[in-house]
DOTI-403397 format. One record per residue (C-alpha): x, y, z; residue number from 0. Coordinates in steps of 0.05 Angstrom, whole numbers, plus 5000, padded with zeros to 4 digits. Layout:
# residues N
<rec px="X" py="Y" pz="Z" n="NUM"/>
...
//
This chain:
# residues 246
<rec px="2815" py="9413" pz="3333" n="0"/>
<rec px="2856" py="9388" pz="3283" n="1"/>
<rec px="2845" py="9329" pz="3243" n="2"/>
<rec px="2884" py="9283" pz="3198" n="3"/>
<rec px="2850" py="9259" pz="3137" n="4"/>
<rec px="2873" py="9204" pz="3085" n="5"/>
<rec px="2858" py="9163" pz="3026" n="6"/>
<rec px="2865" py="9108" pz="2980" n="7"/>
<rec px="2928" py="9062" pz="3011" n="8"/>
<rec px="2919" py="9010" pz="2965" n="9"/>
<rec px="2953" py="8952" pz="3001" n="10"/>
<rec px="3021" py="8997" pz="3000" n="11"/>
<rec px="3046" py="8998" pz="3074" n="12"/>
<rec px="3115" py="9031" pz="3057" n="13"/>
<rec px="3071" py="9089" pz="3041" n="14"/>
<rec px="3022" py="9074" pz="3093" n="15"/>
<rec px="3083" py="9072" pz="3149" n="16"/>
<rec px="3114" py="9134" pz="3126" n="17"/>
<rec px="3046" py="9182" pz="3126" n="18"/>
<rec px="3037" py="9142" pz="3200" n="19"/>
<rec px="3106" py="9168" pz="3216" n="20"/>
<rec px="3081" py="9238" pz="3189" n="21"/>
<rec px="3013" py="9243" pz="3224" n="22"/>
<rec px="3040" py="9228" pz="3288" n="23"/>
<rec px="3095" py="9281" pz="3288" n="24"/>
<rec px="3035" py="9327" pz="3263" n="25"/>
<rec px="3002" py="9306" pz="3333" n="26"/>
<rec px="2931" py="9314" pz="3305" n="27"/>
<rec px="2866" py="9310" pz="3351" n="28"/>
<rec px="2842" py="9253" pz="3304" n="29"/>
<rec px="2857" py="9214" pz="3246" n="30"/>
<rec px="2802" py="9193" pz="3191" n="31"/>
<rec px="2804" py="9148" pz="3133" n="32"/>
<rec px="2771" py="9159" pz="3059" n="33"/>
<rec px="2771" py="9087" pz="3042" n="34"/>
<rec px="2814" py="9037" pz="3002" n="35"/>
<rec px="2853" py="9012" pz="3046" n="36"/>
<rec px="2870" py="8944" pz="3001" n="37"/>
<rec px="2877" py="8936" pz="2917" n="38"/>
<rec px="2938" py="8943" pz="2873" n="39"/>
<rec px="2985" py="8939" pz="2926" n="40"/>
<rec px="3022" py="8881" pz="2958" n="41"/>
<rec px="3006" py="8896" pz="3027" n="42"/>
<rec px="2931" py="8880" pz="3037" n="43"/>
<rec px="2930" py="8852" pz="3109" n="44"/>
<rec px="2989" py="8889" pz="3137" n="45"/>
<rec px="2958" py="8954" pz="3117" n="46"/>
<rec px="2882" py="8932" pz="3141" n="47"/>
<rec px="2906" py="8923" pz="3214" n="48"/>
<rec px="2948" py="8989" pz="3215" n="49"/>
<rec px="2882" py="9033" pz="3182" n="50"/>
<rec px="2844" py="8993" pz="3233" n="51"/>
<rec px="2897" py="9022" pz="3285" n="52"/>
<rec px="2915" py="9087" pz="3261" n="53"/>
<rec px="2838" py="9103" pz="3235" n="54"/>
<rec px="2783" py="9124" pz="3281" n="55"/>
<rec px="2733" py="9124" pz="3229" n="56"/>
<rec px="2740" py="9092" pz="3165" n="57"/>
<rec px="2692" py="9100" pz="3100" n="58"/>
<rec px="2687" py="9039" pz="3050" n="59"/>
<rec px="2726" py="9042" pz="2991" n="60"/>
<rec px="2704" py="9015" pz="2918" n="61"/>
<rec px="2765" py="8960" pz="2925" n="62"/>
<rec px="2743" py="8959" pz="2993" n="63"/>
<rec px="2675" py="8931" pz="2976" n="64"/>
<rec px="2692" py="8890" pz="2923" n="65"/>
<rec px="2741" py="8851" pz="2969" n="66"/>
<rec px="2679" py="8845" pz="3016" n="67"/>
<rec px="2630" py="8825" pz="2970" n="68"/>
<rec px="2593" py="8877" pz="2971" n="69"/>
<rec px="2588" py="8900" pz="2900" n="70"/>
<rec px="2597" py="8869" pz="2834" n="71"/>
<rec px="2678" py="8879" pz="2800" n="72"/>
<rec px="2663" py="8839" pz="2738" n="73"/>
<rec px="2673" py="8898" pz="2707" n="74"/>
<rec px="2739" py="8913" pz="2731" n="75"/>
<rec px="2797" py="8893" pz="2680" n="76"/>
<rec px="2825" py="8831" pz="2694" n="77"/>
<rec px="2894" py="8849" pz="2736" n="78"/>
<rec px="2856" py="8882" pz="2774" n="79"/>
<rec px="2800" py="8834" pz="2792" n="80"/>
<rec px="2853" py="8781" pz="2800" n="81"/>
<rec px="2891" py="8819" pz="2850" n="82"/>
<rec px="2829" py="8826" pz="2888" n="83"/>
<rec px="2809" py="8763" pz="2891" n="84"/>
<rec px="2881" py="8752" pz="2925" n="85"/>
<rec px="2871" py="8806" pz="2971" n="86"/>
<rec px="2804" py="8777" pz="2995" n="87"/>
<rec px="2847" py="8702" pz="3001" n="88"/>
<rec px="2900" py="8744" pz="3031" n="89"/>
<rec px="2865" py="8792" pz="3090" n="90"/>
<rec px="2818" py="8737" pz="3121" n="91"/>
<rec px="2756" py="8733" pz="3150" n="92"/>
<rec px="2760" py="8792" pz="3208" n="93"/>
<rec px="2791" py="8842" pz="3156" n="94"/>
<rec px="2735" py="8821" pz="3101" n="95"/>
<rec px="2689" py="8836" pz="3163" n="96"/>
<rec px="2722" py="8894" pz="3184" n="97"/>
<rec px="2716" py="8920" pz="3106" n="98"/>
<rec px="2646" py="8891" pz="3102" n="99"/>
<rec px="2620" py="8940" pz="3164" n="100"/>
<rec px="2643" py="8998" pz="3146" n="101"/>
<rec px="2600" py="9060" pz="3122" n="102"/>
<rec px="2585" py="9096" pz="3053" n="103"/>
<rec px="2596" py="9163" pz="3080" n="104"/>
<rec px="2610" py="9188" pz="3149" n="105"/>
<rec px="2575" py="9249" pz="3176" n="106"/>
<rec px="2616" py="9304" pz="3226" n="107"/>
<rec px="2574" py="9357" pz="3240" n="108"/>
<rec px="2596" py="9386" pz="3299" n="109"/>
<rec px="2666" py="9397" pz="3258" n="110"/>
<rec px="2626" py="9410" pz="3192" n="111"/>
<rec px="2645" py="9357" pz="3157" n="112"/>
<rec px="2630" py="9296" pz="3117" n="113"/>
<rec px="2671" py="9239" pz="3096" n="114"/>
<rec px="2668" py="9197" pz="3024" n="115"/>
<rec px="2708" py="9153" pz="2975" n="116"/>
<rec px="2677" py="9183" pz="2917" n="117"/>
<rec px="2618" py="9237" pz="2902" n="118"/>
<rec px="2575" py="9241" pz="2949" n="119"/>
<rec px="2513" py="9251" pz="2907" n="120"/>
<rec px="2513" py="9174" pz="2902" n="121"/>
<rec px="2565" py="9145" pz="2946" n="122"/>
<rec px="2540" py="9075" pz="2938" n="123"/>
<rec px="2556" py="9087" pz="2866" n="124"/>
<rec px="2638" py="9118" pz="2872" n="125"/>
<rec px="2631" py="9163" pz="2826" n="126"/>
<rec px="2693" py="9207" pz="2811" n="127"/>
<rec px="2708" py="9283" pz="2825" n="128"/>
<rec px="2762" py="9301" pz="2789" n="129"/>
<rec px="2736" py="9359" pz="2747" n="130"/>
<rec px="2700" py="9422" pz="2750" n="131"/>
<rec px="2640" py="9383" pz="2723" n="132"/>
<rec px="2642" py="9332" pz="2765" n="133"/>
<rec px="2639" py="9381" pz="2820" n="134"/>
<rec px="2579" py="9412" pz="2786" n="135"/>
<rec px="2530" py="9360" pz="2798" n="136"/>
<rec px="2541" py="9371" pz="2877" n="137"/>
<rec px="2501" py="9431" pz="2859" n="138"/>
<rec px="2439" py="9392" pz="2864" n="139"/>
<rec px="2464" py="9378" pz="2937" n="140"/>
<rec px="2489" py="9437" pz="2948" n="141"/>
<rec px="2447" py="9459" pz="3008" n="142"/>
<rec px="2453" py="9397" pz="3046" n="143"/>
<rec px="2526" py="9392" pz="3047" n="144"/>
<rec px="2570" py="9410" pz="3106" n="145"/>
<rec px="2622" py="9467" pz="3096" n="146"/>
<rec px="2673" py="9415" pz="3077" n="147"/>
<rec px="2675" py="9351" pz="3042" n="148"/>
<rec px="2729" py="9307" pz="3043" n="149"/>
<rec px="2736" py="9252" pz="2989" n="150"/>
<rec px="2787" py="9200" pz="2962" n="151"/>
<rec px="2778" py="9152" pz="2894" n="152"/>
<rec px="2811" py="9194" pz="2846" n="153"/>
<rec px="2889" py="9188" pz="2879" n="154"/>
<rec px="2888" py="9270" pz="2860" n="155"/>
<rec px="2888" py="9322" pz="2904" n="156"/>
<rec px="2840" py="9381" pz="2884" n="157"/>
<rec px="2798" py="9431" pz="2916" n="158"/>
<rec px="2733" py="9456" pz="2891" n="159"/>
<rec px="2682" py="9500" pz="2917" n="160"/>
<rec px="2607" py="9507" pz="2910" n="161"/>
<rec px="2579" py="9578" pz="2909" n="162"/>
<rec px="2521" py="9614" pz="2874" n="163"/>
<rec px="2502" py="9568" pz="2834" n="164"/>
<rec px="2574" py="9544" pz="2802" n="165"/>
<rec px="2631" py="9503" pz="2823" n="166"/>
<rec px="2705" py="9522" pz="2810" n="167"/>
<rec px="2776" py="9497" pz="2828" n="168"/>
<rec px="2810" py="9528" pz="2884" n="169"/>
<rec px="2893" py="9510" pz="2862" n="170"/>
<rec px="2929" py="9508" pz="2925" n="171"/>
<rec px="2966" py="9461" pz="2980" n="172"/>
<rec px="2938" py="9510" pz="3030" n="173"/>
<rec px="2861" py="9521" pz="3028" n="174"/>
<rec px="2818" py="9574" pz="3069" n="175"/>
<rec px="2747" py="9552" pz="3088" n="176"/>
<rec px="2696" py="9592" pz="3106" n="177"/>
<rec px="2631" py="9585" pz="3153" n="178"/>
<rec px="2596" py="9630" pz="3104" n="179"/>
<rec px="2552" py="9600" pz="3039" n="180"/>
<rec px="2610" py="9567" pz="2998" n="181"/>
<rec px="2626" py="9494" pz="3010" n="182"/>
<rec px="2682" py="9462" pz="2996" n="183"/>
<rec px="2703" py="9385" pz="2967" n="184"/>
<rec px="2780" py="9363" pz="2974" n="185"/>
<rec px="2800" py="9308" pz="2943" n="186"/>
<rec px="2855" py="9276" pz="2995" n="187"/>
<rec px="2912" py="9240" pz="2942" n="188"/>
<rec px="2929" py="9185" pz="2957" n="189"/>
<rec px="2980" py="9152" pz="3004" n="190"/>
<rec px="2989" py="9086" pz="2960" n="191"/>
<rec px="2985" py="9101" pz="2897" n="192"/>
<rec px="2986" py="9176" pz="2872" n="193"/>
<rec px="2963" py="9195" pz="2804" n="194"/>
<rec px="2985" py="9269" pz="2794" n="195"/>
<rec px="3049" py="9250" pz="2773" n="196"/>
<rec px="3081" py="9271" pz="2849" n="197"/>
<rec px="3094" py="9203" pz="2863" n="198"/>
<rec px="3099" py="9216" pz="2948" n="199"/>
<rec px="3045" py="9195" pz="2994" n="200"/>
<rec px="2995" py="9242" pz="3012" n="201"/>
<rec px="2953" py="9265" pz="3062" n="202"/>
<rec px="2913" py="9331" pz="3095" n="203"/>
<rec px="2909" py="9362" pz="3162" n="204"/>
<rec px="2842" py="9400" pz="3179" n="205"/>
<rec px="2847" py="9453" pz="3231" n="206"/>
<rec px="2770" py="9462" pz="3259" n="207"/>
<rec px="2791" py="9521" pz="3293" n="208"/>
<rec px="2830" py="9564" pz="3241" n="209"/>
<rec px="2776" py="9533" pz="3178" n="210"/>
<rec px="2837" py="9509" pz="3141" n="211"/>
<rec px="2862" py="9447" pz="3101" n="212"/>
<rec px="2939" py="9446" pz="3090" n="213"/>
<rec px="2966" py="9379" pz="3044" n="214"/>
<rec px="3024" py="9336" pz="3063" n="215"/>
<rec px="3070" py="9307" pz="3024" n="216"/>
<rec px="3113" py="9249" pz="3037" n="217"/>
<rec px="3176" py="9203" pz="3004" n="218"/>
<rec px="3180" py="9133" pz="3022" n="219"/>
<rec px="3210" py="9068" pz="2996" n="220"/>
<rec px="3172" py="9055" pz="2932" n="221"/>
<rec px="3231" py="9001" pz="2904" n="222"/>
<rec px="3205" py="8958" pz="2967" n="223"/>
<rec px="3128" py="8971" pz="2956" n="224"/>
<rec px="3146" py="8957" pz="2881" n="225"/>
<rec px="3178" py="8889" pz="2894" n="226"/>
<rec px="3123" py="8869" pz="2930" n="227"/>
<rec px="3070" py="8880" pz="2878" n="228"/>
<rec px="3115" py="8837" pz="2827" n="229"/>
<rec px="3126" py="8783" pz="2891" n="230"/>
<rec px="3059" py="8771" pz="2893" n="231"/>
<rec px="3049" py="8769" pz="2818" n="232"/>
<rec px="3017" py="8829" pz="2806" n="233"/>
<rec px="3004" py="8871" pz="2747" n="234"/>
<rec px="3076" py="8901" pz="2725" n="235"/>
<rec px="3034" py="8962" pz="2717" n="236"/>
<rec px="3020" py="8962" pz="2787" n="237"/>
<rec px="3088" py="8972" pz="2798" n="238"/>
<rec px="3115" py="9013" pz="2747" n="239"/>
<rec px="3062" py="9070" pz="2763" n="240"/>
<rec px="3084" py="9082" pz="2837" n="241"/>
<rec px="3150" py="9101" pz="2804" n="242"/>
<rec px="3117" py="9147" pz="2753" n="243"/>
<rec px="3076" py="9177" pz="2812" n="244"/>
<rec px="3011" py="9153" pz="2760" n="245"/>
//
């Protein structure tokens, strides 16, 4: 089986139709979701119904749940809490529902896997993986997870892998799993907003069969998601990083 996995769209459906265009040429068996679909972006409606369509399971993002009330974002800066609070206006009630319903993490173990925005040690809490360290609190977990975990939130892709004891990064597009005692965590990219300083959309395929995870990579209009973020008022920033690819 071979499924599509992605991440963090961030209100950006230029990105969001281009990976679409990519996934379906890639004919996967399925097609999975890592969780903010809204945030930043200038997009936040258009790209809830096409997640909604595209998606057959979705996990909550942090923007996500902060759109849905279902966490606290005082502590966000302010452009960013502001363009949430337009996103929330923006989306209506069935998306804020939608958002709302959705789960922390997403459990498929007959395809040994798990799906979560952020660490799964505490999903409620998004915590990032973007290190080796981060990776090495999963250690505590270690035993319970599947053999791989797919997460979004940090707009990076990286690969780690848990093994006797230690965690350690695993630098390639193409990534071998194995049945045996490792387990692995893959950080998705992003589609909407990449931070690696690659400023395509991204995505992964996971082939069940063959235990491998192969990225994507994909160019799209990011003058027209860039104008949008300005038409709406948003952050400058906003706009200038989907150029910079960060």
């Amino acid at each position: 089986m071979r499924i599509g996995v992605f991440s963090d769209v961030h209100a950006n459906m230029e990105a969001l139709a281009a990976v679409r265009t990519a996934l379906v040429a890639e004919s996967p068996d399925m097609i999975v979701c890592l969780g903010d679909t809204v945030g930043y972006g200038g997009s936040p409606a258009e790209c809830c119904r096409a997640v909604r369509a595209l998606a057959s399971v979705t996990v909550v993002g942090n923007h996500d749940a902060a759109v849905a009330s279902r966490m606290n974002y005082s502590y966000y800066y302010e452009s960013a809490r502001r363009i949430l609070d337009e996103h929330a206006r923006l989306i209506g009630r069935d998306h804020q529902e939608w958002l709302g319903s959705l789960p922390y993490t997403y459990d498929m173990p007959e395809h040994h896997m798990l799906l979560s925005h952020g660490s799964p040690l505490r999903p409620d809490a998004f915590d990032y993986i973007f290190e080796v360290e981060h990776a090495q609190r999963l250690l505590e977990i270690e035993e319970k997870l599947p053999v791989v975990t797919f997460i979004g939130h940090s707009h990076l892709y990286r690969c780690y892998v848990l093994e006797r004891g230690d965690a350690y990064e695993v630098t390639s597009a193409r990534v071998k799993l194995s049945r045996d005692a490792p387990r692995h965590v893959i950080s998705v990219g992003s589609v909407g907003q990449p931070r690696d300083l690659d400023n395509r959309a991204s995505f992964v395929i996971y082939d069940t069969d063959a235990m491998e995870v192969v990225l994507t990579r994909v160019e799209y209009d990011i003058e027209a998601a860039s104008e949008k973020i300005l038409g709406m008022r948003g952050d400058p920033n906003f706009s200038e990083r989907l150029l910079l690819g960060w």
